[in-house]
N, C-alpha and C positions, 0 to 999 in steps of 0.2 A: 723723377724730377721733384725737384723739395719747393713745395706752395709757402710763401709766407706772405703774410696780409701788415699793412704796416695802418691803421686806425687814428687818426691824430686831425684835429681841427685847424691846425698848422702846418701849411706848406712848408715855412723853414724846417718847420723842426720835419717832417715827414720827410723831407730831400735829403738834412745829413745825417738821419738815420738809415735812409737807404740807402747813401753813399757807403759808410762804414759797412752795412752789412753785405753788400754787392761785393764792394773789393777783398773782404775776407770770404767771400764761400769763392770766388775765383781763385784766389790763391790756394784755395784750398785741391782747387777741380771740383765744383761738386755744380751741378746742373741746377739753377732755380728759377724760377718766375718771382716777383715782387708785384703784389696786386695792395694800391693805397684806396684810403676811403677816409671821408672828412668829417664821417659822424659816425652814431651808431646804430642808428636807422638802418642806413645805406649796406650796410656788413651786416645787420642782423638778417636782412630782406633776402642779400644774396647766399648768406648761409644756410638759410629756411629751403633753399635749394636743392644745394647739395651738403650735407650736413658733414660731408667726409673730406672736402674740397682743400681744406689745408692743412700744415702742419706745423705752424707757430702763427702763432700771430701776438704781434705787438700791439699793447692796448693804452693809448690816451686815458688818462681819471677822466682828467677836469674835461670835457666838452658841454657844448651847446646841444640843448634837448638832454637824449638820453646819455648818462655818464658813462664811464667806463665799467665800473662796478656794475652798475642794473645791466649794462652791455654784454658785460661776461656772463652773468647769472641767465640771461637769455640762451645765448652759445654752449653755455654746462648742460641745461636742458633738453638741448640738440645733440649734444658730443661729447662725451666724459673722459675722451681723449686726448684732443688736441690739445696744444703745449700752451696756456696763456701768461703773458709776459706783460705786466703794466711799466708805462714809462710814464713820471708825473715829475710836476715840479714840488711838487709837497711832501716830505717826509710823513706827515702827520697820515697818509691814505695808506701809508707800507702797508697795516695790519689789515686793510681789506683785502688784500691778496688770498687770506687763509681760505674763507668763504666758497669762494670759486675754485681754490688750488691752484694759483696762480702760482709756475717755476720760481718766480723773481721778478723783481722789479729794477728800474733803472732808471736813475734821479736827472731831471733837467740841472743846467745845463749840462749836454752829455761829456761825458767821456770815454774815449776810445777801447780803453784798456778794460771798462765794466760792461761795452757792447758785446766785446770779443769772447769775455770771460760767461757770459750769459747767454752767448749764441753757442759756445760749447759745449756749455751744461744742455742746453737743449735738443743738439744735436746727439748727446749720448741720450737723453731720453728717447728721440724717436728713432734711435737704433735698435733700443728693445723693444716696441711696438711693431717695427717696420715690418714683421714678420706677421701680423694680425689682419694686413689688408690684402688684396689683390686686384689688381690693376685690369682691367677690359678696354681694350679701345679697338674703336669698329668706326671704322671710314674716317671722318674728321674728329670724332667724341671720344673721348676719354672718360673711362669712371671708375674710381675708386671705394670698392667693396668690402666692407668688412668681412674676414673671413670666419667670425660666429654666426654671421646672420645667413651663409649660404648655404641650403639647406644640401643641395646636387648639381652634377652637371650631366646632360645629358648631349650624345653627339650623334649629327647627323648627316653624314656625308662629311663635306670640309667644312660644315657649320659647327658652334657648339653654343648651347643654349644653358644659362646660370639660372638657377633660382635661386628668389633670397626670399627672406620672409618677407619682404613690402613690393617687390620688384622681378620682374627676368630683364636678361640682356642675351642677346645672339651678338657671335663675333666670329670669327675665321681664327681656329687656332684647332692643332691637334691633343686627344684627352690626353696621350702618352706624357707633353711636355707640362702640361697642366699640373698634371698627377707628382710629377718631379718638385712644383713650386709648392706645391700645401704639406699641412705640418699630418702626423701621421694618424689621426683620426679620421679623412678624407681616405676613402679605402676604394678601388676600383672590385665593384661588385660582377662586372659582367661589362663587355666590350664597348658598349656604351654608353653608360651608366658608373658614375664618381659619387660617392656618396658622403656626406657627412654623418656618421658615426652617431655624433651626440643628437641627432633628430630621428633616431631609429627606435622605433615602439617593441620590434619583435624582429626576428627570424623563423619565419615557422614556413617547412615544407618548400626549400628552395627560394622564398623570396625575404624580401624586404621590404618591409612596413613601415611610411614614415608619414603617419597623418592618414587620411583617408585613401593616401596610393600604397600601390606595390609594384617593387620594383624586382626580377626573376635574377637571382643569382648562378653564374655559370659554375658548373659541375667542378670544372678546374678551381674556383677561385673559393668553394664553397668552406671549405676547411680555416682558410688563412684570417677569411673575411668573419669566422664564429669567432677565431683567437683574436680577430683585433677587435670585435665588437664587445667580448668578455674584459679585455683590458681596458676599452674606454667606460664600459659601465664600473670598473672597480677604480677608476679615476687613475 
């Protein structure tokens, strides 16, 4: 599902921006939520959260209290990811964009043809990311993990337990189909045990060293897992 947060101290303006962007991602088919907020308080408070929570968001300059600009600079410091998109009535704010790395910007009053042409461009960006995070959801929660930060998985029974470097999560999923979705540095060291590659100190005498654990490498897998440790150290 694609998060997009729409930021604007202005109910008109926040309504036909999410009108135009609602009716183009459904023509499009693409599954979204639209979550609005009327300051930058209120969107920094719930991004402090979860730091990984969306994936555009549309950012108001001019507001009351904190602006868009110190807004964004907050959210950059949280997430060097997410797509930020400022919408202002001023020309004269374009060049704060650089600052932050904001995709683009989109002038009051709107127009149709530069929402479209701007929610495109963003969507080819979070096509090349999409492949950086991975998704857990366990019971009503849903969370969105980046997949630098996960060190392993480990499974136990029909549970499977993630470590990240700040965080675990347990969710009901089998490692077989797990091991399918991550990119090829995530190397299955033994029947219960997924490991991430780049957080591996050694190999020595059957296991895997990654911080002050070790993790025992199966006989069968002991060969594959030296060749793909030797090619993620040689980058």
């Amino acid at each position: 599902m694609l998060r997009i947060c729409i930021c604007d101290d202005e109910k008109i303006q926040r309504n036909e921006l999410k009108f135009i962007i609602s009716t183009e991602l459904q023509l499009r088919g693409i599954d979204f939520y639209i979550h609005e907020y009327e300051d930058g308080e209120a969107l920094i408070a719930s991004f402090s959260k979860d730091k990984n929570y969306f994936d555009i968001i549309f950012l108001d300059i001019e507001m009351d209290g904190i602006n868009g600009v110190e807004t964004a600079r907050k959210i950059r410091n949280l997430n060097d990811k997410v797509v930020i998109i400022f919408v202002t009535g001023f020309v004269d704010y374009v060049f704060d964009g650089y600052e932050v790395r904001a995709l683009n910007y989109i002038l009051k009053p709107y127009k149709k043809e530069k929402i479209i042409s701007v929610l495109s461009e963003a969507l080819k960006q979070i096509d090349t990311i999409s492949n950086r995070f991975f998704i857990v959801q366990f019971n009503s929660n849903s969370y969105k993990l980046c997949i630098d930060d996960i060190i392993y998985f480990i499974s136990d029974k029909r549970k499977v337990k993630v470590i990240t470097k700040e965080d675990s999560y347990e969710f009901y999923e089998k490692l077989d189909h797990i091991e399918k979705e991550l990119p090829s540095f995530f190397v299955r060291i033994h029947q219960r045990y997924l490991v991430n590659l780049k957080f591996v100190l050694s190999i020595e005498n059957n296991y895997v060293y990654i911080n002050s654990e070790k993790f025992p490498v199966s006989r069968n897998r002991y060969q594959d897992v030296m060749i793909a440790f030797a090619k993620t150290m040689l980058g």
